[in-house]
N, C-alpha and C positions, 0 to 999 in steps of 0.2 A: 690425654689431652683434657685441659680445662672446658667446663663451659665459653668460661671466659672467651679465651682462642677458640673455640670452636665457632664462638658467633662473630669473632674479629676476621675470623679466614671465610668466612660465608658471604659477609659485607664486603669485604676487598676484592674476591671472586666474583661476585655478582651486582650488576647494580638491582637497586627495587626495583621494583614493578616490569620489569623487560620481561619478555618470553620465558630466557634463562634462569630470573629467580625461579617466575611462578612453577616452573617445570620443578625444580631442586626441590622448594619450599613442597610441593605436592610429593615429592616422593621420599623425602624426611618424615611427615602426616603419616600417621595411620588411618588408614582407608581413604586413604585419597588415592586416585588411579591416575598417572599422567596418561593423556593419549596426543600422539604429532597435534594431532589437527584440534585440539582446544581448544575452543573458544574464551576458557575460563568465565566471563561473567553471563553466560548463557545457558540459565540452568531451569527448566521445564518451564518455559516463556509459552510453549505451544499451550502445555496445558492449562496456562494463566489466562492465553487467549482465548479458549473454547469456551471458557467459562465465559467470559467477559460477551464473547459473540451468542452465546444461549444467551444471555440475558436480554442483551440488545434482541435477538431475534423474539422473546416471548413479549417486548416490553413494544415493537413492531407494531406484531401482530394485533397486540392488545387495541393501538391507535387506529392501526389501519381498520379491524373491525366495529371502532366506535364513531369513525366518522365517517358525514353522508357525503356522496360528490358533492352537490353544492353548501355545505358547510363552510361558512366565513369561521375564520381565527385572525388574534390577533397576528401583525407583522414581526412581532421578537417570537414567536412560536413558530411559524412559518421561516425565520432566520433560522434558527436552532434544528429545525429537518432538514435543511436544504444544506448548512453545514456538518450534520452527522453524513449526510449521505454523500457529500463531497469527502468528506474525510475517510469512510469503510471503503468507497469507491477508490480513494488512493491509495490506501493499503493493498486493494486486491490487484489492485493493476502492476504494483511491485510486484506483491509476490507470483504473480504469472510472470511477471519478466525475470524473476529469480529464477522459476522454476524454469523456464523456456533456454536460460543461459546457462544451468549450469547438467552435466553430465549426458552430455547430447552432445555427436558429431557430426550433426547437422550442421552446414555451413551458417554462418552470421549473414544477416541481411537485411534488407530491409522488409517488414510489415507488410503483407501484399493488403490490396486495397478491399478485400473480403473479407482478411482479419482485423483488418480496420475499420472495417462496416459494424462486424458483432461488437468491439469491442467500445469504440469512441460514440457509436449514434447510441442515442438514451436518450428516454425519457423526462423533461426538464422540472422539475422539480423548485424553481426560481420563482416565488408570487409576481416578479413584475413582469417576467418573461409568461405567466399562464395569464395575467391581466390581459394581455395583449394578444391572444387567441395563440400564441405556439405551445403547441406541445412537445417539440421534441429538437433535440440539438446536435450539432458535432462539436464533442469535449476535446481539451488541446491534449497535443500527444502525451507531453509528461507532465503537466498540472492539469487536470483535472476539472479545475474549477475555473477553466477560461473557459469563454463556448467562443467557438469560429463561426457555426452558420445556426442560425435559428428556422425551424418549419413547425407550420401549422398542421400539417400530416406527413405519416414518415417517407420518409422518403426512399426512390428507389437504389437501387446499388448503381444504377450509373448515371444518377442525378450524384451521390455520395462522392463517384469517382468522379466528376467534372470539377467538383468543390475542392478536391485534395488535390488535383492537380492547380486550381487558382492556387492555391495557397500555399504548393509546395517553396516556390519562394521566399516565402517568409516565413517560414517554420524550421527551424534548423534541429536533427537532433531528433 
């Protein structure tokens, strides 16, 4: 058989880019390995992260031990923490929910109001929300960067659970 036909019967068989080429296209490749479950364009991400998170965590460390508590900064510097910190915080809240969903037969449920407590009350990190004497917040279930109640001191778990009950209402999801 030609080249030729060999890539006219490839193309008619397969469209691009579906599951089915990349599977074929990988096992035509020398050293490619097909595996079922593939992800194809997810290739050592973890290790991309690590590195990326050591940095962020020395580059932290570095801030948090050059500044005093009462230390004024300006308000775009103060933006730019309070959005790093919303943003690592919604990375990790995924991947506890990834890891929580998947190879567990533990039934689906809802979030008891303890795992709600650890995970959503934090520390607020917001300059006009610390202008205003609170320190500490309940973050929305799947964004991150709403706060639902604002406190001046943290608060208890069944001040936490009276608040999630107001709001179950209006919180879908």
């Amino acid at each position: 058989m030609s080249l030729r036909k060999a890539i006219e019967e490839v193309y008619n068989k397969y469209d691009y880019g579906t599951p089915e080429a990349t599977k074929h296209a990988k096992k035509m490749t020398p050293g490619q390995s097909v595996k079922e479950d593939d992800e194809g364009e997810y290739d050592y991400e973890g290790e991309m992260a690590k590195n990326q998170l050591r940095t962020m965590i020395d580059a932290a460390q570095e801030l948090h031990d050059s500044l005093e508590d009462n230390e004024n900064m300006p308000e775009w510097v103060q933006g730019k923490i309070t959005k790093a910190t919303d943003y690592i915080d919604s990375v990790r809240d995924y991947m506890k929910s990834k890891e929580q969903s998947e190879g567990t037969d533990a039934p689906k449920g809802p979030e008891s109001y303890e795992a709600q407590y650890k995970r959503r009350l934090v520390k607020t990190t917001d300059p006009e929300h610390k202008e205003k004497g609170y320190n500490w917040r309940i973050k929305g279930k799947k964004d991150s960067s709403l706060t639902k109640k604002l406190y001046k001191a943290k608060p208890s778990q069944a001040e936490f659970n009276k608040q999630m009950k107001r709001i179950a209402g209006h919180e879908f999801g």
